[in-house]
C-alpha positions in Angstrom: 4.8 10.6 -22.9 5.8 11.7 -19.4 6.4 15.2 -21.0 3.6 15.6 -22.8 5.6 15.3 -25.6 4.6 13.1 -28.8 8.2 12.9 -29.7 9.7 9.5 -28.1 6.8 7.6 -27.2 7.8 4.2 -28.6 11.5 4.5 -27.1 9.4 5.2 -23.4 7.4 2.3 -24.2 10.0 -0.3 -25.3 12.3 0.5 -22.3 9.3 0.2 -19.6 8.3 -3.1 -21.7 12.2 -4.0 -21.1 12.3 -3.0 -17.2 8.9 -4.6 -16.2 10.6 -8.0 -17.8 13.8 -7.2 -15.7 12.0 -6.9 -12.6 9.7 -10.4 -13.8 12.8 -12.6 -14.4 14.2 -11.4 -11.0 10.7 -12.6 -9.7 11.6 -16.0 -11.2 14.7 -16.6 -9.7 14.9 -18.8 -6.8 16.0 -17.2 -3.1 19.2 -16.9 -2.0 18.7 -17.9 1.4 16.0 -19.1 3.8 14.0 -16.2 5.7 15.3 -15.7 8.6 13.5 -17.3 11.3 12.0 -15.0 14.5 12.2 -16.5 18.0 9.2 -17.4 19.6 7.6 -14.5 21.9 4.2 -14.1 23.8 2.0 -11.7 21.7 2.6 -8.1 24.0 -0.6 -6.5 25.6 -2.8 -4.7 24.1 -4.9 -1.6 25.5 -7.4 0.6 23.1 -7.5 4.0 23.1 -10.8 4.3 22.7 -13.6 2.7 24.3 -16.7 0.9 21.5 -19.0 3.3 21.6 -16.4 6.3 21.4 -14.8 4.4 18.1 -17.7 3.4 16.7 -19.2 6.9 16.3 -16.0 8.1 15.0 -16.3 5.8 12.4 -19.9 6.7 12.0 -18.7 10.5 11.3 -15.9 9.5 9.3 -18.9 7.7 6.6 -20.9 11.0 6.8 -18.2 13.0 6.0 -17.0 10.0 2.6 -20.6 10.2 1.5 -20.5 14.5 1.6 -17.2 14.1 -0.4 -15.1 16.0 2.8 -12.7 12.8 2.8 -11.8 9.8 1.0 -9.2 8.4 3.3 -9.0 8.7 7.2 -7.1 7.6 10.1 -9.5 7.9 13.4 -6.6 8.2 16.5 
């Protein structure tokens, strides 16, 4: 149980059974409405931060440091 309790296991279990079919039926239904639609724009410019070379041995650290266990998830900026 989410206590670590033994006591109310079953009640726990029924009413997760009872929201995860909530949440599927609401699935099922049909939209209300259409998306809305997004006018048509040119795609703006984009400039890196980093040149290749620069990025690429970032990344290269960033494996070294997965593989030595330092990290598991990074965000090179």
């Amino acid at each position: 149980n989410h206590n670590d309790l033994a006591t109310g296991v079953d009640e726990a279990y029924a009413d997760a059974v009872a929201r995860l079919d909530a949440m599927e039926a609401d699935l099922r239904r049909p939209l209300a409405s259409e998306p809305a639609a997004l006018p048509e724009s040119a795609l703006p410019e984009y400039t890196a931060r980093w040149g290749g070379p620069d990025f690429r041995a970032a990344v290269d650290t960033v494996k070294e440091r997965i593989r030595a266990g330092e990290a598991f998830q990074v965000v090179p900026s």
